[in-house]
Backbone and ligand atoms as CSV (ligand in chain L), in Angstrom:
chain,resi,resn,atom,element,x,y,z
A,1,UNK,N,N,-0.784,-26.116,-32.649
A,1,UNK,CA,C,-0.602,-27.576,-32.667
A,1,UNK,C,C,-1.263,-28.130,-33.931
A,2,UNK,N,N,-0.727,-29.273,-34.762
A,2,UNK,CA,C,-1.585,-29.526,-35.799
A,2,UNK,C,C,-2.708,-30.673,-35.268
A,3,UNK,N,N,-3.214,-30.601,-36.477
A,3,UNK,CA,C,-4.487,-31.720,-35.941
A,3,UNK,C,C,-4.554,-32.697,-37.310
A,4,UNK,N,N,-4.971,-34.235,-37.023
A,4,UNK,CA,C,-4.874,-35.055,-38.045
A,4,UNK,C,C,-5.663,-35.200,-39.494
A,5,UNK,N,N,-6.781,-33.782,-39.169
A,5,UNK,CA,C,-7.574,-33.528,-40.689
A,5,UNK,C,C,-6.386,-32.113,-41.314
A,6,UNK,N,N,-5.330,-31.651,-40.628
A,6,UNK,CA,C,-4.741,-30.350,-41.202
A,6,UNK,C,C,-4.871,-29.005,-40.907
A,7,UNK,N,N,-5.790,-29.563,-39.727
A,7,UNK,CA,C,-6.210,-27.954,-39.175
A,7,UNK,C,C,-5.093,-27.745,-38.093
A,8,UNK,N,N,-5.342,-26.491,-37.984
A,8,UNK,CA,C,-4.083,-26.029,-36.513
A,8,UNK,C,C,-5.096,-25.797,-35.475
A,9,UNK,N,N,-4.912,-26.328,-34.149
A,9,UNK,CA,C,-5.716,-26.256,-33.060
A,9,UNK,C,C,-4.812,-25.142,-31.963
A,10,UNK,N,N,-5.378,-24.376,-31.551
A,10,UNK,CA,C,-4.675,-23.149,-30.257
A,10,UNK,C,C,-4.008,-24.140,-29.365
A,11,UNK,N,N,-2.840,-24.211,-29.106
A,11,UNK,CA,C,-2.029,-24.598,-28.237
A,11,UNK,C,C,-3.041,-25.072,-26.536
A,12,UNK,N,N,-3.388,-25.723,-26.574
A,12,UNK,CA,C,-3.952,-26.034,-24.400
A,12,UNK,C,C,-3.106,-25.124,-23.552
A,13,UNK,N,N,-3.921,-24.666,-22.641
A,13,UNK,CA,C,-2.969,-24.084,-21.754
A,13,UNK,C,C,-3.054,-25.037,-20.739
A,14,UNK,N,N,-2.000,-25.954,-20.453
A,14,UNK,CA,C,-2.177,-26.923,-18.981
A,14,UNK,C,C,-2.552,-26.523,-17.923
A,15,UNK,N,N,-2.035,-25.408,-17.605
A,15,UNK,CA,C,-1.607,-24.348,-16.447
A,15,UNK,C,C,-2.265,-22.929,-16.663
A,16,UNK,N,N,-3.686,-22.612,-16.484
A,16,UNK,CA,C,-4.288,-21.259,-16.684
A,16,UNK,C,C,-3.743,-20.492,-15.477
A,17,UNK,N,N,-2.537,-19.589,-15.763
A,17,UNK,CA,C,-1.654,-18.563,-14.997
A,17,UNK,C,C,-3.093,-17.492,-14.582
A,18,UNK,N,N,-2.947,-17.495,-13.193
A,18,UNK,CA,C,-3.448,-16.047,-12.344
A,18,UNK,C,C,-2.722,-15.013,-12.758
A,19,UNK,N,N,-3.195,-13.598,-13.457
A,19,UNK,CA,C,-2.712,-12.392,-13.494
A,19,UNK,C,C,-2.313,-11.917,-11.790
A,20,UNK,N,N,-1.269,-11.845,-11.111
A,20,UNK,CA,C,-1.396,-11.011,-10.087
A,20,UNK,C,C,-1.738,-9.152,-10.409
A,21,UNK,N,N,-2.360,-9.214,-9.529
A,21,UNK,CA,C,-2.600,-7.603,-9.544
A,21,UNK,C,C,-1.314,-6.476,-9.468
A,22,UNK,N,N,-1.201,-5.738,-9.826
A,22,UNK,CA,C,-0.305,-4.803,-9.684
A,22,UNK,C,C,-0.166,-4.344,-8.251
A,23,UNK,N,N,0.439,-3.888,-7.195
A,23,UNK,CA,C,0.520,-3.254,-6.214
A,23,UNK,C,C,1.157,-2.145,-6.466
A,24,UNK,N,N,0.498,-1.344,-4.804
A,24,UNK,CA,C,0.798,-0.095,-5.099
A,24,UNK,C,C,1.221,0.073,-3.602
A,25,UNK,N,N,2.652,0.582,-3.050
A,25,UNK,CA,C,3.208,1.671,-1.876
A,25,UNK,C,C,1.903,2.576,-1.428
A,26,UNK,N,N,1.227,2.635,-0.382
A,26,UNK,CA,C,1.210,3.724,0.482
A,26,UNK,C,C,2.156,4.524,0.719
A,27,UNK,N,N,2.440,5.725,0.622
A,27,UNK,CA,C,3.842,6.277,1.338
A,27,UNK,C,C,3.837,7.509,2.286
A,28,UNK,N,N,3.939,7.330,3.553
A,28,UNK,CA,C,3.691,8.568,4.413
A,28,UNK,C,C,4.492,9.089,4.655
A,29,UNK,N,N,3.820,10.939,4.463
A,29,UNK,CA,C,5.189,11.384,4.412
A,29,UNK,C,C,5.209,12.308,5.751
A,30,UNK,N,N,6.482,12.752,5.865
A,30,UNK,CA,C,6.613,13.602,7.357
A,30,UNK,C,C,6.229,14.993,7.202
A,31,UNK,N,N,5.895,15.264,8.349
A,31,UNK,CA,C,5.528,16.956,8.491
A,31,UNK,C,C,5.764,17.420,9.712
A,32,UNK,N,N,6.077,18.598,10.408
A,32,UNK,CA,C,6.801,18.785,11.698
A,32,UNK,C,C,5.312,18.913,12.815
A,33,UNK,N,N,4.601,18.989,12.521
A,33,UNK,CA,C,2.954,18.968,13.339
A,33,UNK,C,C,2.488,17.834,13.779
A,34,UNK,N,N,2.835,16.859,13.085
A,34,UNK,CA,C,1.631,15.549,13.624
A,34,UNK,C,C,2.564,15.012,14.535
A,35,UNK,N,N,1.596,14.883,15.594
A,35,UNK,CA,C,2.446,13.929,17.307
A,35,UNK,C,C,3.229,12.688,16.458
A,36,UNK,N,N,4.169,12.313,16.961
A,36,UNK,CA,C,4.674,10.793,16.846
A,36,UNK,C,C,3.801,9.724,17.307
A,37,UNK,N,N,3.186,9.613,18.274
A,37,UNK,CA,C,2.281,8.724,18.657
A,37,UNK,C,C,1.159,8.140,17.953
A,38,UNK,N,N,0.582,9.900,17.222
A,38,UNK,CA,C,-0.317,9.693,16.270
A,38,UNK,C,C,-0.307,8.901,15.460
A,39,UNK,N,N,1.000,9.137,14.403
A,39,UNK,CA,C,1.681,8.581,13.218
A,39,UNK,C,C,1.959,6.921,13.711
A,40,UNK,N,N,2.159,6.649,15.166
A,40,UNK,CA,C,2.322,5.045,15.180
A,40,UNK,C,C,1.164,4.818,15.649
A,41,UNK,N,N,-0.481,5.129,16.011
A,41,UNK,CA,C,-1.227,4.310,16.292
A,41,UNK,C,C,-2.196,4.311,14.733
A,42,UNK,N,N,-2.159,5.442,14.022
A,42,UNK,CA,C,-2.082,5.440,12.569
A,42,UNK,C,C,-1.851,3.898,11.604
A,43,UNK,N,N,-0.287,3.613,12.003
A,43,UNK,CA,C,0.037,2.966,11.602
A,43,UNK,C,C,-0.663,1.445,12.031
A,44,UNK,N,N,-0.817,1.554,13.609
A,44,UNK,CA,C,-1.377,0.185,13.817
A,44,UNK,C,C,-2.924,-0.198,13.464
A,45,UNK,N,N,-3.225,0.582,13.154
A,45,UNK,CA,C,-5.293,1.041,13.765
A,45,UNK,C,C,-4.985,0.576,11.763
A,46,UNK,N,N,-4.522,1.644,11.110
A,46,UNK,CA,C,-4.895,1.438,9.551
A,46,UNK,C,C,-4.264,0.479,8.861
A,47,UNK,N,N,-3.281,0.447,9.346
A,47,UNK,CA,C,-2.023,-1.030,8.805
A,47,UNK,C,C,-1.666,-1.818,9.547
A,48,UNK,N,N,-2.294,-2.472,10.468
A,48,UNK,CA,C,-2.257,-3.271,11.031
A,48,UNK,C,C,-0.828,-3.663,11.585
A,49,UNK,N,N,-0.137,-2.461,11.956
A,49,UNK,CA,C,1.316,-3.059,12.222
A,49,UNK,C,C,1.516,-3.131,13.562
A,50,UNK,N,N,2.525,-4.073,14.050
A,50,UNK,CA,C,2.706,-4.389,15.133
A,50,UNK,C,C,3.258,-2.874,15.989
A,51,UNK,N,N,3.116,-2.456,17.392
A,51,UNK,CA,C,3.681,-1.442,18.071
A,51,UNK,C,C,4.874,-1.196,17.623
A,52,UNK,N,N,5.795,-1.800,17.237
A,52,UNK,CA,C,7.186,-2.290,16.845
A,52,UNK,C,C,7.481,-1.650,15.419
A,53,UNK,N,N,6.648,-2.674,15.179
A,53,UNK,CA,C,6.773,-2.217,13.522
A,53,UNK,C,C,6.428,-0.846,13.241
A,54,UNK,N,N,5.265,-0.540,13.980
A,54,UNK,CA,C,4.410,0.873,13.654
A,54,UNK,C,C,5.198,1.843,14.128
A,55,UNK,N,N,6.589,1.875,15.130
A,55,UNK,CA,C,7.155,3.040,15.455
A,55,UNK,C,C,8.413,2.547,14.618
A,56,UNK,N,N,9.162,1.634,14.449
A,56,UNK,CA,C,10.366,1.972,12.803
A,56,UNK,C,C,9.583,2.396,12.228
A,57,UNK,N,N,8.583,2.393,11.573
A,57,UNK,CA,C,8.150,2.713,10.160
A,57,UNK,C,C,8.158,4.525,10.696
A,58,UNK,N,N,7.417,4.867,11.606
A,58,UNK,CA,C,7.412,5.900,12.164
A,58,UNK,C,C,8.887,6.694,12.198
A,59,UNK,N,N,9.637,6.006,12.535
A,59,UNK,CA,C,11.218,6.801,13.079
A,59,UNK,C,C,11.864,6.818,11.515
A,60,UNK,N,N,11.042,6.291,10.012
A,60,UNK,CA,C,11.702,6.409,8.870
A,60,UNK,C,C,11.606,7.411,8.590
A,61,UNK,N,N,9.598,7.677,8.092
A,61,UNK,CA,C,9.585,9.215,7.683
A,61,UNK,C,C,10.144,10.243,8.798
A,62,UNK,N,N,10.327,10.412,9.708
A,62,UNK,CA,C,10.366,11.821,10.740
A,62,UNK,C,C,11.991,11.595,10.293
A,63,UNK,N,N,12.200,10.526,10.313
A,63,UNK,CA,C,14.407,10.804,9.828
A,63,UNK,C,C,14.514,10.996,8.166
A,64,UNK,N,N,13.513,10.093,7.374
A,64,UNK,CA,C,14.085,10.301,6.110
A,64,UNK,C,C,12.930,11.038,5.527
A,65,UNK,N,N,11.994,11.600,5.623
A,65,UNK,CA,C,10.658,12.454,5.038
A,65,UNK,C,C,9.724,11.556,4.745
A,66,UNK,N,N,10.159,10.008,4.156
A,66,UNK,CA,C,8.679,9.107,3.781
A,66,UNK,C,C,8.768,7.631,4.243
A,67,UNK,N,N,8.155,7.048,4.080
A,67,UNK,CA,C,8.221,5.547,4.253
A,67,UNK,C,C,6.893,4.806,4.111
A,68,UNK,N,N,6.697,3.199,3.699
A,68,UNK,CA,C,6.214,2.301,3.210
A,68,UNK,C,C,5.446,2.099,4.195
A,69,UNK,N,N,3.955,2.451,4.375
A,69,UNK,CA,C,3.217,2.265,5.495
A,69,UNK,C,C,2.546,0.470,5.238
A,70,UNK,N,N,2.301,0.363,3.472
A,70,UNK,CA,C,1.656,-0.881,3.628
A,70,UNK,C,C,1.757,-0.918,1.480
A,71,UNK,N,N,1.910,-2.022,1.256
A,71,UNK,CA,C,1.445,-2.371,0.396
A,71,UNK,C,C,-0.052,-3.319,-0.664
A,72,UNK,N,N,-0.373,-2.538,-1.171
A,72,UNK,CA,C,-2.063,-3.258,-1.518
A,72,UNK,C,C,-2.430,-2.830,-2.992
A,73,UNK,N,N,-3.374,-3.645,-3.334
A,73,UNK,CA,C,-3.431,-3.778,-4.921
A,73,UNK,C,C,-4.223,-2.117,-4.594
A,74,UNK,N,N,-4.478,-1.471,-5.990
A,74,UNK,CA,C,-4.994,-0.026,-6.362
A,74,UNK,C,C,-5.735,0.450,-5.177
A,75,UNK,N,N,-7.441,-0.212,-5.143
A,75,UNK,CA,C,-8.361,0.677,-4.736
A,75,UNK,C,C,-8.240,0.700,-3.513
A,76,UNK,N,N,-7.754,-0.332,-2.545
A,76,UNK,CA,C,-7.400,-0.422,-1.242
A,76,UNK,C,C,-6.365,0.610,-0.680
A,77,UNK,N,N,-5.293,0.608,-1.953
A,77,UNK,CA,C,-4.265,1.750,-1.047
A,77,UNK,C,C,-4.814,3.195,-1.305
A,78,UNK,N,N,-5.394,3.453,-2.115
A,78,UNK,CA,C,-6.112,4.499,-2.573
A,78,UNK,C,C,-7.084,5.099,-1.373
A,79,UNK,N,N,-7.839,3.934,-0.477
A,79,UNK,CA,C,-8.777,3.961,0.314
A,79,UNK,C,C,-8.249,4.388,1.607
A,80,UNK,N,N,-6.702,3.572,1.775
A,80,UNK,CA,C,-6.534,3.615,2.891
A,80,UNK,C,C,-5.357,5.104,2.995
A,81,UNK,N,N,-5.415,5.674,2.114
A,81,UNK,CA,C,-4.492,7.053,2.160
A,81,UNK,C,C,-5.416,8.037,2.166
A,82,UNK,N,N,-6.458,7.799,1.629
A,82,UNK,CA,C,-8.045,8.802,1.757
A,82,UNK,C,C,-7.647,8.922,3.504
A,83,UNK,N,N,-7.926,7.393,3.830
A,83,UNK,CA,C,-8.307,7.219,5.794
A,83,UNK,C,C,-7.318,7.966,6.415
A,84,UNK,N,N,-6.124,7.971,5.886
A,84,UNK,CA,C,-4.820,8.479,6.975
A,84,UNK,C,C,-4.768,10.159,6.910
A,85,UNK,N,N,-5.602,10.887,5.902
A,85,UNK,CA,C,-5.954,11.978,5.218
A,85,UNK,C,C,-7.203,12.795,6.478
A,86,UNK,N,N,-8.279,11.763,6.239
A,86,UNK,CA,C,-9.095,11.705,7.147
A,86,UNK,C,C,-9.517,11.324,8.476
A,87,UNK,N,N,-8.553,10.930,9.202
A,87,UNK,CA,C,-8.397,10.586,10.603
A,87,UNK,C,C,-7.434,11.655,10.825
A,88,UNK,N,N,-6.272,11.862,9.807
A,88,UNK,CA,C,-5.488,13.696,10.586
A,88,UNK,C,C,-6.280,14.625,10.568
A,89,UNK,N,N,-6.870,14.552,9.176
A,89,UNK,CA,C,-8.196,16.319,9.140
A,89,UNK,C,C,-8.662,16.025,10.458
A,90,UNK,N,N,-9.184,15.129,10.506
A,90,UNK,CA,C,-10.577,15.630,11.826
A,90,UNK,C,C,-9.316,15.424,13.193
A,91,UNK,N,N,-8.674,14.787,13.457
A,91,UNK,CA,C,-7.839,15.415,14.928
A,91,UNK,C,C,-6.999,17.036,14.931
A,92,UNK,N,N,-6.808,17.222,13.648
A,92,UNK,CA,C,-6.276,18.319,13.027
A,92,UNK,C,C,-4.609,18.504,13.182
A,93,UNK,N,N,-4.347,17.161,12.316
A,93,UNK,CA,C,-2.756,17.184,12.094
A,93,UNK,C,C,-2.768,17.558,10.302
A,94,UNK,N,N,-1.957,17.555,9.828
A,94,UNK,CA,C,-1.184,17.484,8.090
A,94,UNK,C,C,-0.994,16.246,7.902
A,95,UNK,N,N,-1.257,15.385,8.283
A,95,UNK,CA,C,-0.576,14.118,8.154
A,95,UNK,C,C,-1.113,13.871,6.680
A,96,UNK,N,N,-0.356,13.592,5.438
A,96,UNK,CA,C,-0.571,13.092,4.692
A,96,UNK,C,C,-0.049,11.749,4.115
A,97,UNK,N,N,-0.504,10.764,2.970
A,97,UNK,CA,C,-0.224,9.496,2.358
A,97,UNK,C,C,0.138,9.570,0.927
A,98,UNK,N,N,0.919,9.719,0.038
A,98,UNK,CA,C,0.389,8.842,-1.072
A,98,UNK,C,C,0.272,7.403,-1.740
A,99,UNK,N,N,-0.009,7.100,-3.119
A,99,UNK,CA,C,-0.160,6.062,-3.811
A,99,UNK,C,C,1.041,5.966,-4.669
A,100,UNK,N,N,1.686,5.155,-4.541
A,100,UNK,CA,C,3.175,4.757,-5.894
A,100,UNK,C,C,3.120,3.418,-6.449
A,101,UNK,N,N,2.980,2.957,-7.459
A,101,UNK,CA,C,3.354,1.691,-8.028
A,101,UNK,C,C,4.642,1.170,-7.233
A,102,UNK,N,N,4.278,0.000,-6.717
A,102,UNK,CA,C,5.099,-0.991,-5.559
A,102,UNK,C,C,6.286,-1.095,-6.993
L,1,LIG,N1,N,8.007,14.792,12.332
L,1,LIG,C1,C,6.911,14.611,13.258
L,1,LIG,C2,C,7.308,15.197,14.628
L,1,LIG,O1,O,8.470,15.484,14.854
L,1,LIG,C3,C,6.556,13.144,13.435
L,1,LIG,C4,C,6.044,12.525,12.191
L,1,LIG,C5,C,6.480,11.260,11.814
L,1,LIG,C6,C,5.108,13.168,11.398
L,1,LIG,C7,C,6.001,10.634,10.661
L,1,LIG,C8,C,4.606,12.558,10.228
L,1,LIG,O2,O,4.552,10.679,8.759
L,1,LIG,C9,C,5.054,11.300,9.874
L,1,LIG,N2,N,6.329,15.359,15.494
């Protein structure tokens, strides 16, 4: 912008824009060992999904191999695929998660 001695002044930002965070897919995938039940109270206990929700999401991976357990910025989905890792180890299923850019 100019200014009335000739100097150029940095444009105002009216509107200081929020960066949203990047998100990232959880994605669980199927394995022929872990109970179904498991995989939907999994779903409700760590992702808060409704009974409903938590068995479609359930009937995706066991029909298509993976599906969208939850979406969350980095360290959270990171955290919460550690948990789904670590709640199968210790009942002693395979159940595994990963992390994908949403
Ligand atoms: N395929 C498993 C079975 O038949 C069920 C299952 C569903 C396992 C989803 C993992 O992420 C999973 N018992």
């Amino acid at each position: 912008m100019a200014t009335s001695d000739g100097g150029v002044k940095e444009q105002q930002r009216s509107e200081t824009k929020q960066q949203e965070p990047t998100l990232y897919n959880v994605v669980l995938l199927n394995d022929d060992y872990t109970p179904m039940m498991f995989v939907v109270d999994v779903l409700e206990t760590l992702f808060q999904k409704s009974p409903a929700e938590a068995y479609r999401v359930m009937m995706q991976v066991h029909l298509n191999g993976r599906g969208i357990a939850g979406v969350y910025p980095w360290e959270i989905a990171e955290t919460k695929a550690d948990r789904v890792a670590a709640v199968a180890r210790d009942a002693g299923y395979p159940l595994k998660a990963t992390v994908e850019e949403a």
